[in-house]
Steps between C-alpha positions, in 0.01 A plus 500: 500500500758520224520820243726438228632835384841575305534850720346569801595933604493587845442837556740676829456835667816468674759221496417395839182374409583218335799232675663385174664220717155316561467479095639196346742538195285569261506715163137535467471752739550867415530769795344841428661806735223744470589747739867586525480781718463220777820382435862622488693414177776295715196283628316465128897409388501230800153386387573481128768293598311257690258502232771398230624193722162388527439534133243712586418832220490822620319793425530874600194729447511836318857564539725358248860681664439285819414227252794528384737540791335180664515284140145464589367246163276732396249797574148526653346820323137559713189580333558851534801522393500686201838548298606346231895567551667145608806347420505180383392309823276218530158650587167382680240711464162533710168604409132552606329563140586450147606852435772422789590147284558686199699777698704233658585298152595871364729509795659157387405304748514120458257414767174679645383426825125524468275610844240338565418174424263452792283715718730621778401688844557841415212732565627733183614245248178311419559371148670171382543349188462109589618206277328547188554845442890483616574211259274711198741797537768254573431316139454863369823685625745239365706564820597342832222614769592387801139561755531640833192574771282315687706193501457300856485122571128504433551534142871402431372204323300704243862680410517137255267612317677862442685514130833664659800385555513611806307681833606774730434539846513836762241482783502087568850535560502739732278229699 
């Protein structure tokens, strides 16, 4: 099975989760810290570090001094995260709705990560956009999407048919 994205954003809780060693050089792949309270700044540094020999981007969520202090390439800002206050770093946004879009391309976010493609197992998230209606507001919004949720190996191959330029993944890689 072969996906042919430009980006492909894998979501972390903790920098443990993910072995950066098993990865092959590769400068597709974008790392997203999401919870830094899991981690010690000397081992996000250590990490970063790792990251930038692999060629690998980096993201910190919601906190743009640790951003900073790591050279992290850019900042995560969650779906509800509200302010509008950022410095000039590199920004991926993520949304549920098309209010949160908008909020995130006010924020000046270059990218949105988009939840959910596909029907996932949650017993309190039941909706899901599917193909058609992610590549309408895709078409619509003028602006990178990137689709995250629901993504496993029994529909990886429908991801071709996904206008984005890339996918993001959180649950499958914690299998």
């Amino acid at each position: 099975m072969i996906i042919i994205k430009n980006n492909y954003y894998l979501y972390i809780e903790n920098i443990k989760d993910l072995n950066i060693d098993t990865l092959k050089i590769n400068e597709k792949i974008n790392i997203i810290l999401r919870n830094i309270k899991k981690n010690t700044i000397s081992e996000i540094i250590k990490y970063r570090k790792k990251c930038k020999e692999k060629r690998i981007k980096f993201y910190v969520a919601n906190n743009t001094n640790i951003a900073k202090i790591c050279d992290a390439d850019g900042l995560y800002i969650s779906s509800y995260n509200k302010k509008k206050n950022y410095s000039k770093i590199p920004k991926i946004g993520s949304a549920h709705n098309l209010k949160e879009v908008l909020e995130k391309i006010m924020q000046g976010c270059e990218r949105i990560i988009f939840s959910r493609l596909f029907k996932t197992h949650y017993t309190s998230k039941k909706n899901f956009l599917g193909i058609v209606k992610f590549n309408l507001i895709q078409i619509n919004f003028k602006r990178n999407l990137i689709p995250l949720g629901g993504i496993n190996n029994d529909n990886l191959l429908k991801l071709n048919m996904v206008k984005s330029e890339g996918l993001a993944i959180l649950s499958e890689l914690k299998k």
